[in-house]
C-alpha positions as CSV (number, residue, x, y, z in Angstrom):
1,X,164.3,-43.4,-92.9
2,X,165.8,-42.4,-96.6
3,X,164.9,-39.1,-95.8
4,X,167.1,-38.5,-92.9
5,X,169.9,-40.8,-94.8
6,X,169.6,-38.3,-97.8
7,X,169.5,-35.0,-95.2
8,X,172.3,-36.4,-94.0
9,X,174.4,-36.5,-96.7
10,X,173.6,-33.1,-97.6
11,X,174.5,-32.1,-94.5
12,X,177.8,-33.5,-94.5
13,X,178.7,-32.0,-98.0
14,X,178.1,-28.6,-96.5
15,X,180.3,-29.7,-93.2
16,X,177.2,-29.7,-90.9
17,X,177.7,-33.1,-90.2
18,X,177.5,-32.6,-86.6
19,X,174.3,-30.2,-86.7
20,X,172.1,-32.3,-88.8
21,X,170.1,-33.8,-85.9
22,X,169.5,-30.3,-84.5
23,X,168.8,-28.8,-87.9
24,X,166.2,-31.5,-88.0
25,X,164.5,-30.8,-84.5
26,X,164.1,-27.2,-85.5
27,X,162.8,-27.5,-88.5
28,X,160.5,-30.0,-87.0
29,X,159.1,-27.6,-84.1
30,X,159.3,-24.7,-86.2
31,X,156.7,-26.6,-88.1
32,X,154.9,-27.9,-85.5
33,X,154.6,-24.4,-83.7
34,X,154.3,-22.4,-87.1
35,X,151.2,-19.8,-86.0
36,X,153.4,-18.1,-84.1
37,X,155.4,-17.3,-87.3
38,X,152.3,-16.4,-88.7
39,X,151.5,-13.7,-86.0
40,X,149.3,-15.9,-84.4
41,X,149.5,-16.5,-80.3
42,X,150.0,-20.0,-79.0
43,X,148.9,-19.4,-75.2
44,X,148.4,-22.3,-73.2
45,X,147.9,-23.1,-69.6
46,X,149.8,-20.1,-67.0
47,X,151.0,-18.4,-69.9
48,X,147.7,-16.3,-70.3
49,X,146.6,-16.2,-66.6
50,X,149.5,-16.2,-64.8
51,X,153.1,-15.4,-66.9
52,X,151.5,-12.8,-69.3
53,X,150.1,-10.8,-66.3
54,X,153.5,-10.3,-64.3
55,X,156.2,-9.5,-68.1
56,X,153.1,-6.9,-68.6
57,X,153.4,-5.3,-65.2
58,X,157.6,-5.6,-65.0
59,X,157.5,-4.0,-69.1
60,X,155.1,-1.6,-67.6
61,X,157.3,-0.3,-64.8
62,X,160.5,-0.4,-66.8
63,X,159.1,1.9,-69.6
64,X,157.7,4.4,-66.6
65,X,160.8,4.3,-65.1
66,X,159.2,2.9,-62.4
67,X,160.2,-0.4,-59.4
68,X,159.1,-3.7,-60.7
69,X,160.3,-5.1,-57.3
70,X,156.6,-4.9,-56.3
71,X,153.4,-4.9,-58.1
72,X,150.2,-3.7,-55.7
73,X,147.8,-5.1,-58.3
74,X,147.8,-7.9,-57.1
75,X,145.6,-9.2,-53.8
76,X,147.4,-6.7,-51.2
77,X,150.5,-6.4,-53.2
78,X,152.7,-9.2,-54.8
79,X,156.9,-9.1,-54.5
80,X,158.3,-9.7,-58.0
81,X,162.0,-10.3,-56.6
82,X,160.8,-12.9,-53.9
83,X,158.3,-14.9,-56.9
84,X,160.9,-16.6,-58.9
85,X,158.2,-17.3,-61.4
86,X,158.4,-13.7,-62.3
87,X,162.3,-14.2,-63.7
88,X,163.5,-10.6,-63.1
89,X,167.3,-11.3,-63.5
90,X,166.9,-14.2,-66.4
91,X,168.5,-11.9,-69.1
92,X,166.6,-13.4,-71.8
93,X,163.3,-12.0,-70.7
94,X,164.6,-9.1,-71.8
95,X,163.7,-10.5,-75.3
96,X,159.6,-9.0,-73.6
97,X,161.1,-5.7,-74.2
98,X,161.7,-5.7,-77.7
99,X,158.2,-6.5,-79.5
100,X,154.9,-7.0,-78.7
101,X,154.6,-9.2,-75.2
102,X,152.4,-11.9,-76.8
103,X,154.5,-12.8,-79.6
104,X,158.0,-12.7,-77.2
105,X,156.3,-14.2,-75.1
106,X,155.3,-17.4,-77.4
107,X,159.5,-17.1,-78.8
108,X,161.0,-17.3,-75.3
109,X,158.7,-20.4,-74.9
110,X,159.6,-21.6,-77.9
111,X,163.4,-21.6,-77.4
112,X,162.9,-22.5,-74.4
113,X,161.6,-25.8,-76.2
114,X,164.2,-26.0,-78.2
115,X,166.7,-25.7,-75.8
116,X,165.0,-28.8,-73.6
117,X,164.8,-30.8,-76.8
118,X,168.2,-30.3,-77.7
119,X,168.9,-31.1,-74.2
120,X,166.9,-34.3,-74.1
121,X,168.6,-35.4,-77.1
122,X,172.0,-35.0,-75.5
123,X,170.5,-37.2,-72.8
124,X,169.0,-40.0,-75.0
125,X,172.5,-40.3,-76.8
126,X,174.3,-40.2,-73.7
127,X,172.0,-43.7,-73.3
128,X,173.7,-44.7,-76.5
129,X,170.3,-44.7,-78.7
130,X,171.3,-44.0,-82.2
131,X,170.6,-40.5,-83.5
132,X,166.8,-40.9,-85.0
133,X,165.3,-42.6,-81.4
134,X,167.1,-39.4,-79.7
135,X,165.5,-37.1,-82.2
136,X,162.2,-38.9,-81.3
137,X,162.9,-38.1,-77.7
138,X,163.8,-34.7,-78.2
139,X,160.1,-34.3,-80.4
140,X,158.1,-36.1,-78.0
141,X,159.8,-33.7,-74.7
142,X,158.9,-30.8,-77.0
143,X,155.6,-31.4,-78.5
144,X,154.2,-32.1,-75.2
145,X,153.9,-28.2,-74.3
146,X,155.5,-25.3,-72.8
């Protein structure tokens, strides 16, 4: 509990004062997820059988110049505009396109997280809990996987 009163403080001498619970929650997660910033891949659940599969195939086409609309790998053919698992229009999975899948991959998940956390905070201080139960919230919505 001194901890976060001391952060705090620091914070607000560097007029962060509004950030610091955010600040805190990345930090937290960046720890908490840190292979991934050691080039290590943090696949779980679809994200090796199912998610990996269709970026590869809709990076593929792009760099042949080729439709991603439809991938014929799959079964008798699988539509990538009518799957919205596949995300064609989200612009930021055009973050695939710049490194190496695995490790965009595991950095979309993880702002992804970080985006829900910091949404799940909002949430838990729109309750009125003070700001260390809403950090807690925003952990435990994070921390339970992507």
């Amino acid at each position: 509990m001194i901890f976060f009163e001391r952060f705090r403080a620091w914070v607000a001498k560097r007029q962060l004062a509004r950030h610091w619970l955010f600040m805190v929650l990345a930090a937290l997660l960046a720890a908490a997820y840190h292979p991934i910033f050691r080039g290590r891949i943090v696949f779980n659940r679809d994200l090796s059988r199912f998610l990996y599969p269709i970026h590869w195939f809709i990076g593929d086409s792009l760099r042949r110049a080729d439709s991603p609309w439809w991938n014929p790998h799959v079964g008798l053919g699988h539509s990538m505009l009518a799957d919205p698992q596949s995300a064609i229009f989200y612009p930021v999975n055009l973050l695939h396109l710049v490194g190496s899948l695995p490790f965009m991959m595991n950095m979309v998940c993880l702002l992804h997280l970080l985006w829900g956390a910091a949404g799940m905070m909002k949430v838990a201080r729109a309750f009125h809990l003070a700001q260390v139960p809403a950090l807690i919230a925003g952990l435990a919505w994070a921390l339970s996987g992507y």
